[in-house]
N, C-alpha and C positions, 0 to 999 in steps of 0.2 A: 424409261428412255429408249428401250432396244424398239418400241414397237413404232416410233417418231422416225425412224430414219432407215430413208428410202434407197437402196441396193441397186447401182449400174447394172442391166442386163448387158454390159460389157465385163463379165466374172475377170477378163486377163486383167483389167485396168482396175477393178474393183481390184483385187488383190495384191497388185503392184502398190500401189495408196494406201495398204493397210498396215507398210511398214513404216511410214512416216505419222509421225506426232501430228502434223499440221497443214494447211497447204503452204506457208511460205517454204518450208522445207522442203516437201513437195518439188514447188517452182524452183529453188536455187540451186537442188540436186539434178533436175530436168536440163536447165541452160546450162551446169556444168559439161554434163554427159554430151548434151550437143555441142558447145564451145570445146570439147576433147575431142568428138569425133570429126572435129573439122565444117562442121555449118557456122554459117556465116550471120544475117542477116535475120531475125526473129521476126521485126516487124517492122517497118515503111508506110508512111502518110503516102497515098496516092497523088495527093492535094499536090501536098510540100515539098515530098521527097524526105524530109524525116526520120530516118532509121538509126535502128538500136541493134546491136548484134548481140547474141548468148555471152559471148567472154566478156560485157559489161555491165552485164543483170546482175552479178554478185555486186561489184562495186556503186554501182548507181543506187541499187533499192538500200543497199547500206548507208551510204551518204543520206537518201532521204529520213530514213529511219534513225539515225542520230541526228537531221537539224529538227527532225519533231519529236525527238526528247530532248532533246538541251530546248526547247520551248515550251515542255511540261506535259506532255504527253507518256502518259505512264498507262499500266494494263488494264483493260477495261474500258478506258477512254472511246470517245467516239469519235471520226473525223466524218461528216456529209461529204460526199463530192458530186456533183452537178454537172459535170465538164462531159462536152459529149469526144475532146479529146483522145481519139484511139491509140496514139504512140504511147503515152505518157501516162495515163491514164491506171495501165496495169502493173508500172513500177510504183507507182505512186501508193496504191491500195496495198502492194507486197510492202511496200517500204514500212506503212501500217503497221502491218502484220507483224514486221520485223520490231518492230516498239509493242509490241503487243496489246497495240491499239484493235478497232473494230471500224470497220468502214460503214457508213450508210447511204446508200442512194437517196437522191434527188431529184427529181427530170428539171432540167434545162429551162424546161415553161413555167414551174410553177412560179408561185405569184409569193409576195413579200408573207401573207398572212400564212400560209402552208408551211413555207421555211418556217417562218419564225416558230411556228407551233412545233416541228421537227426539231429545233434547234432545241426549244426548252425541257420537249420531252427526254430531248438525250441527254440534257447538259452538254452539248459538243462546246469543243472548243475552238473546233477548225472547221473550215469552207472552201471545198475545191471546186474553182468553178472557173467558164469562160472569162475572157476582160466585158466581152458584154452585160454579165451580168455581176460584173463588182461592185455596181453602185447600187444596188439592190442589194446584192449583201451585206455591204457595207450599213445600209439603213437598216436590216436586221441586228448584224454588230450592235448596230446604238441603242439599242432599244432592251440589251441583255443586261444583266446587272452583272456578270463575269464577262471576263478577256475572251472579243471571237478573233482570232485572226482568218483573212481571207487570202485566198491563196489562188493566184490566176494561172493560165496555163498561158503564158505568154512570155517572150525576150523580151518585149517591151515595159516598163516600168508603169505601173499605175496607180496615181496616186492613194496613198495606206493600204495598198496591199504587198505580199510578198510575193515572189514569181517563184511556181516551182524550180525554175531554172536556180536561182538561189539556195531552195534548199538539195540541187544537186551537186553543187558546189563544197557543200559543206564537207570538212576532212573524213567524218565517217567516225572519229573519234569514242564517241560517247553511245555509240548502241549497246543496248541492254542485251541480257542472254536470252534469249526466244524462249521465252515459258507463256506456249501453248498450248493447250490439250485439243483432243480429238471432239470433246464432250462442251467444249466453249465455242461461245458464238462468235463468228467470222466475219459475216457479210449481214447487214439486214437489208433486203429488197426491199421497192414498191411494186403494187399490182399495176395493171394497165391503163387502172381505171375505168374503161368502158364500161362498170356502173353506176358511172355519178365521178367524184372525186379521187383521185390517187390516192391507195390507202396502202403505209409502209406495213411490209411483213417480214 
């Protein structure tokens, strides 16, 4: 395994990371230390105006991470997310993390047949994606023989799906205790494709 994994030529930041089990810990240790030393503001849609400060990183990725265990998300699991969403986007994935779920990329373009073939490879059971492309997912849902729920990144309601805004809502109740190691898988990327098709890695 040691010879698989690639070392920041940044040795402070490599070694700061090497006390932490995971990156959600990582992340929730980082927005406390900022949200203590008095910053404000983490990240802002340019668009919308949007923003999330450090002192509600703890609370929000928790809330998400217990309404996707109380919906069956246990360790291991997989969640897609396709949303090219930037606020929300990286609570959403820590909230993952904090269920001790695994996120997988999707790009935004692909097409029903890609998902769905993504979809069976993982066994997922979730899909985070734009409202544009809920009815598209929704058509892969139907086509799985397990429960996909789709998950938009919208205030607006769309029909059969759930809005992240919902599962930030949720009391926060039910999250599990983060058993992550250093040596399990986190994120699985896609390539860029520029040879042919996007192929996940």
């Amino acid at each position: 395994m040691e010879d698989n994994i690639i070392y920041s030529s940044f040795q402070s930041i490599s070694n700061e990371l090497d006390q932490y089990n995971n990156m959600a810990e990582a992340l929730l240790k980082k927005a406390k230390e900022h949200a203590q030393s008095g910053k404000g503001d983490w990240i802002t849609c340019a668009l919308t105006g949007e923003s999330y400060d450090f002192s509600s990183f703890d609370d929000l990725t928790r809330r998400i991470g217990s309404a996707l265990y109380k919906r069956g998300l246990r360790k291991g699991d997989i969640v897609i997310f396709m949303t090219v969403d930037i606020v929300k986007k990286p609570m959403f994935i820590t909230g993952v993390w904090r269920a001790n779920g695994i996120g997988r990329a999707s790009y935004p373009e692909d097409d029903a047949e890609t998902l769905l073939a993504r979809v069976f490879e993982s066994r997922c059971g979730w899909i985070y994606c734009e409202p544009a492309q809920a009815s598209l997912c929704l058509s892969v849902a139907e086509q799985i023989y397990w429960d996909v729920e789709v998950i938009v990144a919208s205030r607006e309601p769309v029909e059969g799906c759930t809005t992240i805004y919902e599962l930030m809502e949720d009391d926060g109740s039910e999250l599990p205790e983060l058993n992550l190691g250093l040596d399990e898988t986190a994120l699985i990327m896609c390539t860029s494709g520029t040879t042919g098709m996007s192929k996940a890695k």
